[in-house]
C-alpha positions, 0 to 999 in steps of 0.5 A, a space after each residue: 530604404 524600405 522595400 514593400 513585400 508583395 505576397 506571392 499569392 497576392 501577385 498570382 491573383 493580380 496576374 489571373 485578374 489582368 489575364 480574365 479582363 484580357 480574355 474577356 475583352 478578346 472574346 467581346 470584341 470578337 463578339 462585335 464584329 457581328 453586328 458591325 458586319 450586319 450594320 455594314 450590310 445594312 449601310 452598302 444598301 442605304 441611299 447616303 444621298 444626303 451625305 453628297 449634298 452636305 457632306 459636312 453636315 453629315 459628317 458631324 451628325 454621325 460623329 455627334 451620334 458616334 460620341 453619343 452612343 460611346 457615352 452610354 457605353 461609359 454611363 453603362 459599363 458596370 452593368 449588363 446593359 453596358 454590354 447591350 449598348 456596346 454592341 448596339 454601338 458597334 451596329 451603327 458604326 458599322 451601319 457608318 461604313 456604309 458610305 466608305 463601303 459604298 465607294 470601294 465596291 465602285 472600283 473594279 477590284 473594290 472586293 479585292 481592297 475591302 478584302 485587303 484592308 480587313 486583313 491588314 487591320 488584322 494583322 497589325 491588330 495581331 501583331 502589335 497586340 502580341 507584343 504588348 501582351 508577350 513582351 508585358 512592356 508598358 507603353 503607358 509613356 505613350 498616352 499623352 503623345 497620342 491623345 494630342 496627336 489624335 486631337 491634331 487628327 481630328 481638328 486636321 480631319 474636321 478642316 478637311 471636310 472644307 478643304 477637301 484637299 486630296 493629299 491633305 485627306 492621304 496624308 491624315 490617312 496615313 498618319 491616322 494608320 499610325 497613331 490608331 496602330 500605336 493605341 493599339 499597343 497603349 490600350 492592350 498594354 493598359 490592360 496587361 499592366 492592370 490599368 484598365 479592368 473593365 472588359 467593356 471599356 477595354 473592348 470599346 478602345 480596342 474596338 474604336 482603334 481597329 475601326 479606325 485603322 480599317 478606315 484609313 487603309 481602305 482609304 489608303 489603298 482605293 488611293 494607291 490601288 483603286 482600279 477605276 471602271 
């Protein structure tokens, strides 16, 4: 049996790389919060009028559009101008929130749910994070599982929106909380182990899973604890 030697200088370098992509990736997806926060903004103030008449259209334009703008971040991600269209992205995602945003701050205590839903999306963020990164496990095994578990939530959500069934719309809420939890510890494990090495593309899939997850527990909680006027 043949055991192939790695150079210790070689291992100490590999490691320095995945904890450079690590950080920059941790510092860009801070840095998107910006301008999702000003688009959020932006979007409690537009009159999403055409939403309520065609709900289903709507809804595929601004996935058409989210799907749109991702590709440019992928065409893009080697240069400085994949930066540009990531957070130009995460400007009209957060644009996007408008709606949702909308709804919550209709409910006596919607500040309160919005409030609740950004810090348990941080906590869950945090925590699973910590252990991908602490314990250096690699949860790689996971990616086939979730991918066809996500496109069992999107073809799930796409049926709703015809549906428009309440316990059908809690119950991919609630599994899409778990799914978008367990990317969580699958993309920040692909980038512990190496797997990904562009920060703008690591930052893209943690960034869609914390948007994610924000979503469905805020609609979690306006189910569970919104207080009606």
């Amino acid at each position: 049996m043949q055991y192939e030697y790695i150079p210790a200088t070689q291992t100490g370098s590999l490691a320095l790389e995945q904890n450079k992509v690590l950080r920059n990736t941790y510092m860009m997806l801070a840095l998107t919060m910006i301008p999702t926060v000003i688009g959020a903004f932006i979007g409690t103030s537009i009159n999403f009028s055409f939403m309520a008449l065609h709900p289903i259209m709507f809804s595929l334009l601004m996935f058409g559009a989210m799907m749109g703008l991702m590709f440019a971040v992928t065409a893009l991600r080697n240069s400085v101008w994949g930066v540009v269209a990531l957070l130009g992205f995460t400007f009209v995602a957060g644009v996007f929130l408008g709606p949702i945003l909308q709804v919550a701050l209709h409910f006596r205590n919607g500040a309160q749910l919005v409030g609740m839903a950004a810090g348990g999306t941080g906590i869950i963020f945090g925590s699973l994070a910590t252990i991908a990164t602490v314990t250096k496990k690699d949860f790689s095994f996971m990616g086939k599982f979730l991918f066809i578990g996500l496109i069992m939530l999107i073809v799930a959500s796409l049926a709703n929106l015809f549906f428009q069934i309440p316990a059908l719309s809690l119950t991919i809420s609630a599994i899409a909380v778990m799914i978008f939890s367990a990317y969580i510890l699958f993309d920040v494990s692909r980038i512990v182990q190496g797997g990904e090495t562009n920060y703008v593309m690591a930052t893209l899939a943690l960034y869609m899973d914390i948007y994610n997850l924000f979503i469905n527990l805020l609609q979690l909680l306006m189910a569970f604890s919104g207080e009606r006027d």
